[in-house]
FIPAFI-461978 format. One record per residue (C-alpha): x, y, z; residue number from 1. Coordinates in nm, 4 decimals. Each point is the difference from the previous one (the first is absolute). Example, Ala and Ser with C-alpha at 12.3 -4.5 7.8 and 13.67 -1.06 7.14 Angstrom:
// residues 2
{atom {1.2300, -0.4500, 0.7800}, 1}
{atom {0.1370, 0.3440, -0.0660}, 2}
//
This chain:
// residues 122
{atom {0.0000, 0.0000, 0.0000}, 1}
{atom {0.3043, 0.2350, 0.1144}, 2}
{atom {0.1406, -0.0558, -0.3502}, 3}
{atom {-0.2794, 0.0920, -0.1922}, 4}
{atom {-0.0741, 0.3489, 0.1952}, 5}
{atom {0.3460, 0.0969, -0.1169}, 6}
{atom {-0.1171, -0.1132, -0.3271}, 7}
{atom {-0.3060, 0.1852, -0.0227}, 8}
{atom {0.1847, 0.3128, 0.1476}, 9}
{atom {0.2893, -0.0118, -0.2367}, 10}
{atom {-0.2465, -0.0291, -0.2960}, 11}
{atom {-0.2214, 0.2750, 0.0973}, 12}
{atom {0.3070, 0.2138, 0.0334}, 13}
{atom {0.0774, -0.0947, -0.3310}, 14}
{atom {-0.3542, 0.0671, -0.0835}, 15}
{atom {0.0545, 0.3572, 0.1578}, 16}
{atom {0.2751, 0.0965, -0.1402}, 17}
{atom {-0.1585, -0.0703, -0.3923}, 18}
{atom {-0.2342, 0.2180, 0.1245}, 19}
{atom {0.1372, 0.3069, 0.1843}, 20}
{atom {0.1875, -0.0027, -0.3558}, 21}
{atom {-0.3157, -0.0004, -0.1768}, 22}
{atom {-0.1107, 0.2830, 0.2383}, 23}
{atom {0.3136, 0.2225, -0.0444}, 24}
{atom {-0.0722, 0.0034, -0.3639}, 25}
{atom {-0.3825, 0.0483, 0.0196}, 26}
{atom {-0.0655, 0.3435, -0.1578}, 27}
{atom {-0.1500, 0.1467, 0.3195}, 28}
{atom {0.0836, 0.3121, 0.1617}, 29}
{atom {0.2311, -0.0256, 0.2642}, 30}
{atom {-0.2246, 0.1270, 0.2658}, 31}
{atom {-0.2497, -0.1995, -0.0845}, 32}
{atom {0.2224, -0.3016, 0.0503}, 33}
{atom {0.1041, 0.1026, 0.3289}, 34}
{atom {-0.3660, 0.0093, 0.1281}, 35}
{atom {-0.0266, -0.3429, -0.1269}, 36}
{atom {0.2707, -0.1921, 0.1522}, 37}
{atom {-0.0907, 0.2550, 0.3620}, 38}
{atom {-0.3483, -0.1586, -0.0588}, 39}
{atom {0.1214, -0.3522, -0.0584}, 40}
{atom {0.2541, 0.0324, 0.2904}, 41}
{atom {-0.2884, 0.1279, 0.2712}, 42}
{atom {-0.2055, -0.2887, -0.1173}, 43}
{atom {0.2813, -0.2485, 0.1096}, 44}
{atom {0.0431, 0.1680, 0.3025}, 45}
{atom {-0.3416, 0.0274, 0.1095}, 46}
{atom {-0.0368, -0.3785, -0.1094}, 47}
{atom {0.2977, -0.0736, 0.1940}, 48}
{atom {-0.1263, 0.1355, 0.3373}, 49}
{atom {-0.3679, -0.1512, -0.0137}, 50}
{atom {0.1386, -0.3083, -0.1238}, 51}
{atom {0.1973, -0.3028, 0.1834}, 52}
{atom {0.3174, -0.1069, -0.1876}, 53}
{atom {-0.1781, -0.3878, -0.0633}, 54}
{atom {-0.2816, 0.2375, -0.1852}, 55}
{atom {0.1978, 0.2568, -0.1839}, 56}
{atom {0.1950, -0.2929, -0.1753}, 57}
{atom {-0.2987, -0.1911, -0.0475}, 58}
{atom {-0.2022, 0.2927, -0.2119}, 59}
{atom {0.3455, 0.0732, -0.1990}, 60}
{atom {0.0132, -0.3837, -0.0954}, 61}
{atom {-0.3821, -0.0385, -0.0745}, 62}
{atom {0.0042, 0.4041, -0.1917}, 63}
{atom {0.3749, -0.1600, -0.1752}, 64}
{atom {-0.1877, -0.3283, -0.0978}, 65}
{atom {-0.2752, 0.2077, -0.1650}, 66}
{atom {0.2501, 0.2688, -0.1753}, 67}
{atom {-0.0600, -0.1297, -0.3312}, 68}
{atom {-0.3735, 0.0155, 0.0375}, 69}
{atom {0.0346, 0.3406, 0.0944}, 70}
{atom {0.2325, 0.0320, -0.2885}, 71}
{atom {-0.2859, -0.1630, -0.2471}, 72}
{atom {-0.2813, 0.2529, 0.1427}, 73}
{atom {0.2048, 0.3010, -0.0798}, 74}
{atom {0.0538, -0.1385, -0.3327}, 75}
{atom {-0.3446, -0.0686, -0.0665}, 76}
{atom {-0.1935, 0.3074, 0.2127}, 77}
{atom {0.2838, 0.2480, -0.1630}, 78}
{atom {0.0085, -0.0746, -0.2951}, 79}
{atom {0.3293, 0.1740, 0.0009}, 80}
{atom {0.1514, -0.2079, -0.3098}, 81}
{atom {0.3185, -0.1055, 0.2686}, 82}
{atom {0.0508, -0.3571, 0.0141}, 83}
{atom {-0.0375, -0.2193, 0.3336}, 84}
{atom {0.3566, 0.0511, 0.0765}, 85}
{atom {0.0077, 0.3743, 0.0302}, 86}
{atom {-0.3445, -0.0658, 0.2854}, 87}
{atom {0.2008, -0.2543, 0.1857}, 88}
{atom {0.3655, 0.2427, 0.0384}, 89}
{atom {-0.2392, 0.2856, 0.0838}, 90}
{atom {-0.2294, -0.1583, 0.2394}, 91}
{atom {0.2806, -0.1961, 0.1666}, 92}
{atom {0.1817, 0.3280, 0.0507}, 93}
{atom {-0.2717, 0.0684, 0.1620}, 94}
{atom {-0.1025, -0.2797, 0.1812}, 95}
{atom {0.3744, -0.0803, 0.1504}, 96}
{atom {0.0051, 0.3512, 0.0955}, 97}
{atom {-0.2695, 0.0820, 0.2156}, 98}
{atom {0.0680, -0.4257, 0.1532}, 99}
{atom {0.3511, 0.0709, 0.0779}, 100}
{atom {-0.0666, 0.3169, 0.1790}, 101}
{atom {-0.2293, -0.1826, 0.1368}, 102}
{atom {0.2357, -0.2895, 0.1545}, 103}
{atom {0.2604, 0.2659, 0.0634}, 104}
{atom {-0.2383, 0.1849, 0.2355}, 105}
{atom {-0.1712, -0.3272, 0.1339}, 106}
{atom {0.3872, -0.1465, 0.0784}, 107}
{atom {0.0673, 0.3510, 0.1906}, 108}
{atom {-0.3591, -0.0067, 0.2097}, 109}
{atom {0.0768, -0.3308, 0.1017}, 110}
{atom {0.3571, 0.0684, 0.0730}, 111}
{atom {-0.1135, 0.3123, 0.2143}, 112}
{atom {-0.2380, -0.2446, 0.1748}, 113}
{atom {-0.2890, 0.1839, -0.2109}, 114}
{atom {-0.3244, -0.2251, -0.0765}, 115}
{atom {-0.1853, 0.0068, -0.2915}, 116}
{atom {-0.2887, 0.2043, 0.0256}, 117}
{atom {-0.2384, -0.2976, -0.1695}, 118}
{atom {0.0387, -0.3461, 0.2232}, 119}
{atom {0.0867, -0.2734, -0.1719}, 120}
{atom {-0.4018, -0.1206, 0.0075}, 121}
{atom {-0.0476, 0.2814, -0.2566}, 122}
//
């Protein structure tokens, strides 16, 4: 089990870093960007504080599982023309983002003796 977390972390940091690229280059003002990833980072946060650690990993893995499905909906609702690939860098940017700010905060509440604002029965 140990071996496959690393595995799933190293590929979604692989995942992340095809899309932060993929951001860098997107055509959007740089202030806009900056809201973005603020928004995506209080997200993680805020999921990191309700949430246990068991929880916040369990969500990333279900939400990582699902990725291309989210992927395939963008595709299809969009209608932007960009092929499934481009759906899956950007919402895994995404997705990794706001769940590794979210174990980053989760690992510091817990190592500050901090519980998780939702019990584990939530």
């Amino acid at each position: 089990m140990v071996i496959g977390g690393y595995a799933v972390v190293i590929a979604s940091a692989v995942l992340w870093g095809a899309g932060l690229r993929l951001f860098l280059r997107a055509g959007l003002p740089p202030a806009r960007k900056i809201r973005w990833v603020i928004l995506l980072v209080v997200t993680g946060a805020a999921i990191g504080v309700l949430l246990p650690r068991d929880q916040v990993w369990q969500k990333f893995l279900i939400l990582l599982a699902a990725l291309p499905l989210l992927g395939a909906a963008d595709v299809l609702l969009l209608r932007s023309g960009r092929p499934l690939s481009f759906w899956v860098r950007a919402c895994g940017f995404e997705l990794v983002t706001v769940f590794g700010v979210a174990g980053l905060i989760r690992v510091s509440c817990d190592a500050m003796g901090l519980a998780a604002l939702v019990g584990r029965g939530a």
